[in-house]
Each structure stands twice: as C-alpha cells, then as structure tokens.
C-alpha positions in Angstrom: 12.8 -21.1 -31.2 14.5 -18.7 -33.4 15.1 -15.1 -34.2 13.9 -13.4 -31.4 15.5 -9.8 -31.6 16.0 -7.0 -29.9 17.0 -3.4 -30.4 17.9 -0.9 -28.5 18.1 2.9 -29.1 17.4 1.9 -32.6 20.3 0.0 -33.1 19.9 -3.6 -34.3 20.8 -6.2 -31.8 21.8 -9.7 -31.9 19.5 -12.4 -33.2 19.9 -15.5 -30.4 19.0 -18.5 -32.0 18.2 -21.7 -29.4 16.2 -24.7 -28.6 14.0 -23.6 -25.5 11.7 -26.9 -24.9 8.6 -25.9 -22.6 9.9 -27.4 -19.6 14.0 -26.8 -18.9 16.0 -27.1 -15.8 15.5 -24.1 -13.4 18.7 -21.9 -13.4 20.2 -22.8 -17.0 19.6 -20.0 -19.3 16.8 -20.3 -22.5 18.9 -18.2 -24.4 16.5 -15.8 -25.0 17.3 -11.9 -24.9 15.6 -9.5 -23.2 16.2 -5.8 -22.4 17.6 -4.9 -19.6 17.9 -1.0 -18.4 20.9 0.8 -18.3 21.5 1.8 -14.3 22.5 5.8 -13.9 22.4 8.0 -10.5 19.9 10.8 -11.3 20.7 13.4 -9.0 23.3 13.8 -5.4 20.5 13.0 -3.7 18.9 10.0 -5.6 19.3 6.7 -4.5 22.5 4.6 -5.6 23.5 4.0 -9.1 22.4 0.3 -8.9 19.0 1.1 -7.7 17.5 3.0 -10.8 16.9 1.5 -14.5 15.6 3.3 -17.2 15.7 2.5 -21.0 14.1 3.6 -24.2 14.2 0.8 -26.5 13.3 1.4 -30.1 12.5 -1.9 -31.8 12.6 -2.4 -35.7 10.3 -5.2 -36.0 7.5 -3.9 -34.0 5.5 -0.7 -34.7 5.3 -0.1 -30.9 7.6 2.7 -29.5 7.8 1.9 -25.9 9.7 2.7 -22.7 10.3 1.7 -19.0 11.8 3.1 -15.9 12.1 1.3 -12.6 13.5 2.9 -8.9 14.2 1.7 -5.8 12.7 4.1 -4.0 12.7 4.1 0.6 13.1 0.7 0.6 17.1 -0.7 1.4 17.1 -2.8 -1.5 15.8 -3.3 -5.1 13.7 -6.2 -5.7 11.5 -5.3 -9.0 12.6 -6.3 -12.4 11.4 -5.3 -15.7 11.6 -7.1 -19.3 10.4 -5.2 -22.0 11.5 -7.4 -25.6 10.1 -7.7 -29.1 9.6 -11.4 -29.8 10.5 -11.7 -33.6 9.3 -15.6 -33.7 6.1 -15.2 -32.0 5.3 -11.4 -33.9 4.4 -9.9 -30.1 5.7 -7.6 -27.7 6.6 -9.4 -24.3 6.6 -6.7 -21.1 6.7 -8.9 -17.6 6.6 -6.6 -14.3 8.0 -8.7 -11.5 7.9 -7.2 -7.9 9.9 -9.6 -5.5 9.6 -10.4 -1.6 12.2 -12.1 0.3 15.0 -10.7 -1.5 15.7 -10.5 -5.6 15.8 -14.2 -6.0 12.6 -14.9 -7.5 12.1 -11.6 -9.5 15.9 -12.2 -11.0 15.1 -15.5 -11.9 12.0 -14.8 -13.6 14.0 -11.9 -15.3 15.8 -14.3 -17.6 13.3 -17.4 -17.5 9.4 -16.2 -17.9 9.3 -14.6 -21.1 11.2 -18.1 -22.5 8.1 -20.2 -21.0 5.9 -18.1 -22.2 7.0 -18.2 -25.6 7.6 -21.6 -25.6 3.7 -22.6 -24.4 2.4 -19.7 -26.9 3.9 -22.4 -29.6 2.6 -25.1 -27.8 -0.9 -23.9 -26.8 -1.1 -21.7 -29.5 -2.3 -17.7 -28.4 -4.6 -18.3 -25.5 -5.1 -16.9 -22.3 -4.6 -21.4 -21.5 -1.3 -20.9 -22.6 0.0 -18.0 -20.5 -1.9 -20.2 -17.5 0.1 -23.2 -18.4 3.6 -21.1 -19.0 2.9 -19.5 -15.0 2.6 -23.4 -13.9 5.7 -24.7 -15.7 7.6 -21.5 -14.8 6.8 -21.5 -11.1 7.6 -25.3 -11.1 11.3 -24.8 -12.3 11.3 -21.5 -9.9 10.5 -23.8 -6.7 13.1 -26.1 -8.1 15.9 -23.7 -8.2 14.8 -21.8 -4.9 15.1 -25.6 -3.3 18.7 -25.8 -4.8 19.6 -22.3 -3.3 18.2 -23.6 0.5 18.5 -21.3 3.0 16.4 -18.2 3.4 16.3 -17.7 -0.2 14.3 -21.2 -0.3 12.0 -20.0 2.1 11.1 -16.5 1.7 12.0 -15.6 -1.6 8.6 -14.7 -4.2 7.7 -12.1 -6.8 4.3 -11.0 -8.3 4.0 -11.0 -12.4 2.7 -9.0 -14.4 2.7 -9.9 -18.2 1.3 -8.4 -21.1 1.9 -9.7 -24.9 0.7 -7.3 -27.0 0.3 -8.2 -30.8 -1.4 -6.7 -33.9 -5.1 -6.1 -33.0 -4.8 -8.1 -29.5 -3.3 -7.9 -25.5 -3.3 -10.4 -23.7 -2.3 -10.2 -19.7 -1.5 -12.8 -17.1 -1.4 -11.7 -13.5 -0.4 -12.7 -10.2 0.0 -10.8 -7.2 -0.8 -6.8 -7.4 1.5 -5.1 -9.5 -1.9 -4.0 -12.6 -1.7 -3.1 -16.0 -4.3 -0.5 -17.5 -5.5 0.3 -21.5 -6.2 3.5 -22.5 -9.8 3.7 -24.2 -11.1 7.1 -25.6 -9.7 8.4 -22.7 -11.1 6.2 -20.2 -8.6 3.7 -18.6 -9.5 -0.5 -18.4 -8.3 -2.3 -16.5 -7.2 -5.7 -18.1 -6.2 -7.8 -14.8 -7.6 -8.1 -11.4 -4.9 -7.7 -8.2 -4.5 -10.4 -5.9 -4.5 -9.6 -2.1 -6.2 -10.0 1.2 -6.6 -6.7 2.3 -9.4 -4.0 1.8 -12.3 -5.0 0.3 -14.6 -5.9 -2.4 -15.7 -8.9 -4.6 -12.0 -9.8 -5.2 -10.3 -10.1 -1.8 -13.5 -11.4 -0.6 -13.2 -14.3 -3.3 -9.3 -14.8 -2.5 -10.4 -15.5 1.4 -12.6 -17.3 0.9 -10.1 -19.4 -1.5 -7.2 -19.6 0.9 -10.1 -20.6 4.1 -11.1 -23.6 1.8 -7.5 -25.0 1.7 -6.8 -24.4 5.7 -5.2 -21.3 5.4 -6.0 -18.1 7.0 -6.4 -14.4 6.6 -4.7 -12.4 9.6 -4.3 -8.5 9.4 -4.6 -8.6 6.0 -1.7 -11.1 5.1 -1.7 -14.6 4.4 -1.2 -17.2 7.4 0.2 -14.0 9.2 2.7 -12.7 6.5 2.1 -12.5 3.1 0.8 -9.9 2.0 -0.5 -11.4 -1.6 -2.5 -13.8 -2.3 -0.8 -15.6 -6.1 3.1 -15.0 -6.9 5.9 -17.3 -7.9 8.2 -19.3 -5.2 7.1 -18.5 -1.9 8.0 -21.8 -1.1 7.1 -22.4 2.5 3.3 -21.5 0.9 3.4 -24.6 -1.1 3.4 -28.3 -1.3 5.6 -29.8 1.2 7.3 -26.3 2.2 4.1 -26.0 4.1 5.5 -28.2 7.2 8.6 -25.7 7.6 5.6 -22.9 7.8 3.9 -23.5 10.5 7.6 -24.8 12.2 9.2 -21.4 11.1 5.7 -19.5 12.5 6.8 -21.3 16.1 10.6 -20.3 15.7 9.6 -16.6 14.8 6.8 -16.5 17.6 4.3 -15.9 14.7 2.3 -18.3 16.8 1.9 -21.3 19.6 2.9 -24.7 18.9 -0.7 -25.9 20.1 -2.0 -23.7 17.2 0.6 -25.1 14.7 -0.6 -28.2 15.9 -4.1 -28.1 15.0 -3.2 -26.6 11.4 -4.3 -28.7 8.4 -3.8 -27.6 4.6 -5.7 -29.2 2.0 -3.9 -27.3 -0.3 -1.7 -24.6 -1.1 -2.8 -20.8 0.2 -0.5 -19.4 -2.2 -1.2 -20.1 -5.7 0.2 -19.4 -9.4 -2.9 -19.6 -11.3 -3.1 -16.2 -12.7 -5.8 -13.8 -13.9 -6.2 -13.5 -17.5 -7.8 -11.2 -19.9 -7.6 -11.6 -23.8 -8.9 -7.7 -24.9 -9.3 -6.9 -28.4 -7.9 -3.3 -29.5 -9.4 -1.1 -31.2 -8.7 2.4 -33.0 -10.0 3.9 -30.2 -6.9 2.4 -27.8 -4.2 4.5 -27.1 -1.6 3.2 -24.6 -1.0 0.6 -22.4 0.7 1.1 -18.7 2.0 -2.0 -16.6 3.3 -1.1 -13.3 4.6 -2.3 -9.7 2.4 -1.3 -6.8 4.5 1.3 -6.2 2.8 3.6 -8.0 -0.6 2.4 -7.9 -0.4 2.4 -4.1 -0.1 6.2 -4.3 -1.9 7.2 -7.4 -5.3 6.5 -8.0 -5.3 4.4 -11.8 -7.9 7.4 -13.1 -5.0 10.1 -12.2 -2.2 7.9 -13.4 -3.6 7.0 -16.9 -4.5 10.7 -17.3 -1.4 12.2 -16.2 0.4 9.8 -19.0 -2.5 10.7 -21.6 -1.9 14.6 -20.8 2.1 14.0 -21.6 2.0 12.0 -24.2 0.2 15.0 -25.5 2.6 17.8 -25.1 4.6 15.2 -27.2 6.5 13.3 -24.0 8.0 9.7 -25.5 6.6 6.5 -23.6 10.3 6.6 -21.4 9.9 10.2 -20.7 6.2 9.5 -19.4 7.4 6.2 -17.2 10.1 8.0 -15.5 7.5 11.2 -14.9 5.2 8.4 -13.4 7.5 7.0 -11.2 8.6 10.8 -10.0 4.9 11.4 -9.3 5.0 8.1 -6.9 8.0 9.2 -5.0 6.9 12.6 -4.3 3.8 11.1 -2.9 6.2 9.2 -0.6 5.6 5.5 -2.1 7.2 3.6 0.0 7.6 0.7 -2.6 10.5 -0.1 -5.2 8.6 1.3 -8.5 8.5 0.4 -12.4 6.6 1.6 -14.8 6.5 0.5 -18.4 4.6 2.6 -21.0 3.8 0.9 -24.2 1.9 3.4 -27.3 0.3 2.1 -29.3 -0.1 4.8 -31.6 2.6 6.6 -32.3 4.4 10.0 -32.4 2.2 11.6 -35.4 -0.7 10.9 -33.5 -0.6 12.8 -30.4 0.9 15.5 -32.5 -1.9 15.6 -34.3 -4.4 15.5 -31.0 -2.3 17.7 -29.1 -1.9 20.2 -31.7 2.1 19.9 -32.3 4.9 19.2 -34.5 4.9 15.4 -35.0 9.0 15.5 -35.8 10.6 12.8 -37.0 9.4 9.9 -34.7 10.5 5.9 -36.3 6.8 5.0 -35.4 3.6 4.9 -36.3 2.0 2.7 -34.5 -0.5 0.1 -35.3 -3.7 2.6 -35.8 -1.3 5.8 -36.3 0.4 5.6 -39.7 
C-alpha cells in the first residue's frame, strides 16, 4: 500500500509508504497514518488536558473539509478514540468512531490498526460493504490475539464499538458495531445509514439481536448481555467469544453475578457477542449535505432529528465542520451525558455553499466540496 497522506491545518504531511498484507500480527504497527487530535484544557473547570481532543484537519487531496472533537466528559477515564484520514491510495476518506469498555485497550488498538485492514480488504474485495465485513473479522481476530497477549483484565474485559464510514466521490459506505450511529443529511432530513446494536428498549432491532444471542445460549438480563454487556457486536470482549466463554460463566461465579448450579447448566452454541457488523452502501446525491458519526454520548442525550438540525442551522451562520463537532459535543454535556463523547462532522459541500443558503459571505474557504464548486 502506498501514499496514503495526511494533512493537517493545511499543511502537507508525510507520505508513509508500507507493505500492510490483509492479515498482520496484532500489536505491530501497519504503518499507516492517521490523525490524531491535538489534547488542550478548555476552561479551569473542564476536565484534564488529556481528556479532550479536537482537530481541524484540512486535507489536500480530498474535496471534503471535515472536523472532529472528542471529550471525556463524567466519566473517570477516556476510552473513545477517533481517526479521521484521507486515504490517498484508495481515493476515500476513512472516519472510524471507536467507544471502548473495559478500559482503552481495545479502542487504542483499533486506533492504529482498523483503518489498515480496512484498506487492505477494500484492495482485496474491491469497494463492497463484503469487504468492510471481512476487514471487522480479520481486525477483531488480531484484536483477540493481542488482548490474549496482554492477559489480565485487559484480556477479559476490554471491547470497543466501531463506527466506520468511507466516504468517496458519489458513495458512503458504513460498517457498524455496537451503538455509537452515523447520520446523512438529505434536503434537510437526516438518514440514518447504520442500525445500533443493543439489548435494551425496544423495537424490530433489539428484538432481532435477542433473539440472536437466545439461539447461541446466551441471555438477555436487565438489558445487558449474559448480565453485563451492555451491546450486543464490538471488538475484543474476549470472555464473550470462543474459548473465553469458559472464564465467563467462572468469572460470573467469582463476581456473584450468579450460582455455580446456574453456570453449570449454561451451554453456548456460539458466541453472544459478535463482529459481524451492519452495513449500508448509500449513494449521494446533490441533495446530501453533511455527514455526522458520533459516540453514544451524544445520541443518548439528543434526539438524531435535533442533532442533525442543530449542525444544519450552524453550518449555516457559516460554523466550519470542527466548530459544529465541538458545539455538538457542548450540547451533550449540558444535557448531562454521562458518556465520553466524539463527534466527527464531515461536509460534503463546502464553504460557498452554505454561504450561499445562509445568505453570507462565502470568504476564502480551500473547499468546495464534491456538489459545491
């Protein structure tokens, strides 16, 4: 693989060149860049320098102006991650949301290792929805791996949800598991282009996930897998899968989760926690403005209707896609999330357009979008 570049606040960054084979050793670097937000305090009251990240990167190669911000929020520690990169080779824009449980581990490793699998089984599988399936398997596979080489309660606990969207000339394509979502702008109306994966609420989709994790000797309890687990599909989560399932149910004894007569009667078929995400291939259009992945964070305090809005109605009075992430993720903390929360904001028109809808200056903006030159 070669040439994939990235550039941030419009200056040019280093091409890595590398050989990054579809299935690697878990921990060794592909060698593939991503960006990575610079980490600032806010305000004397915000949270600790190391627990916000927020970046404006301005990408030469790609007609896409985009921006990210992601906070730590109530909770102690940070566990999301955000990559937002312009893959030169593959002519896409890679943005990956990764919300992890069980400490950083798994969302850090997915930080430097998903978008190289996915890039890697977009050459092999070609641009297919197949592709971002088969890059989740492989990925997850090398995840368990390392996790198992870490041991300890990093091997057990340790998982993140995904969220990725490659975004390309005419095309989005999104792979999901877990329930971080990512939304399109449409003439004002926002689409979803993934479905959540959990076990609480209801409707067609956590009906269909129940009934999924029944079939395999698992159970739903309080809204959490087997007792715990409060989504359905993520990375690690190794005591969920394959032979970590024995030190489950003996870890559910030791943590008096349950009896060791129930433990005993306990038979998987097969794993409750899966990797298979949920896809979506959507065709865009002139009539598709902007593109929001986010964390739970914010969707578990903002209805998607009010968040898509509130980022149509600043991108308007001529807010830049950082500006409008870091407003959405100030919306979600004053509605108390309780969450770590990112937000990644991706235009796809550019500058001159939503001067032109919003009735202002378009200034001097690098981009123009796909539809907005």
């Amino acid at each position: 693989m070669q040439g994939l570049a990235l550039h941030r606040y419009g200056l040019l960054g280093q091409t890595h060149r590398c050989s990054a084979p579809f299935v690697w050793k878990a921990g060794v670097p592909p060698g593939i860049l991503n960006a990575r937000g610079l980490k600032k305090r806010t305000s004397a009251q915000a949270a600790p320098a190391d627990s916000v990240v927020e970046e404006t990167v301005c990408v030469g190669t790609s007609p896409y102006e985009f921006g990210f911000k992601a906070e730590q929020g109530l909770r102690e520690g940070m566990e999301d991650e955000v990559v937002v990169a312009w893959d030169s080779a593959g002519g896409y824009l890679y943005a990956g949301c990764y919300d992890g449980h069980g400490g950083p581990a798994a969302a850090s490793w997915l930080k430097t290792e998903l978008h190289a699998a996915v890039h890697a089984a977009l050459q092999q599988h070609g641009h297919t929805t197949e592709a971002l399936t088969a890059a989740f398997t492989g990925a997850d596979a090398a995840l368990l791996q390392h996790l198992e080489e870490l041991g300890g309660e990093q091997l057990a606990q340790a998982g993140s949800t995904a969220t990725v969207a490659v975004v390309s000339p005419n095309r989005v394509m999104v792979a999901n598991v877990g329930d971080s979502q990512a939304f399109l702008m449409r003439k004002g109306v926002p689409v979803p282009l993934i479905t959540p994966h959990r076990v609480y609420g209801s409707g067609p989709e956590v009906e269909g996930e129940v009934k999924r994790i029944k079939a395999t000797g698992g159970w739903v309890y309080d809204g959490r897998v087997c007792n715990i687990l409060a989504v359905s599909r993520a990375f690690g989560d190794w005591e969920f899968k394959g032979k970590g399932l024995v030190q489950l149910l003996e870890a559910g004894i030791q943590r008096g989760y349950w009896p060791a007569a129930f433990a005993a009667k306990q038979s998987f078929l097969s794993d409750p926690v899966v990797v298979t995400p949920a896809t979506s291939d959507t065709h865009l259009t002139k009539e598709d403005e902007f593109l929001v992945v986010s964390t739970d964070g914010l969707w578990d305090v903002m209805p998607p209707r009010d968040a898509m809005q509130w980022a149509r109605k600043e991108l308007l009075k001529g807010a830049r896609p950082t500006q409008v992430a870091e407003s959405l993720v100030d919306l979600a903390l004053k509605r108390h999330t309780s969450d770590n929360t990112s937000v990644v904001v991706i235009d796809l028109q550019g500058p001159a357009y939503w001067a032109a809808k919003g009735g202002k200056s378009a200034g001097k903006g690098l981009f123009g979008g796909w539809w907005g030159r």
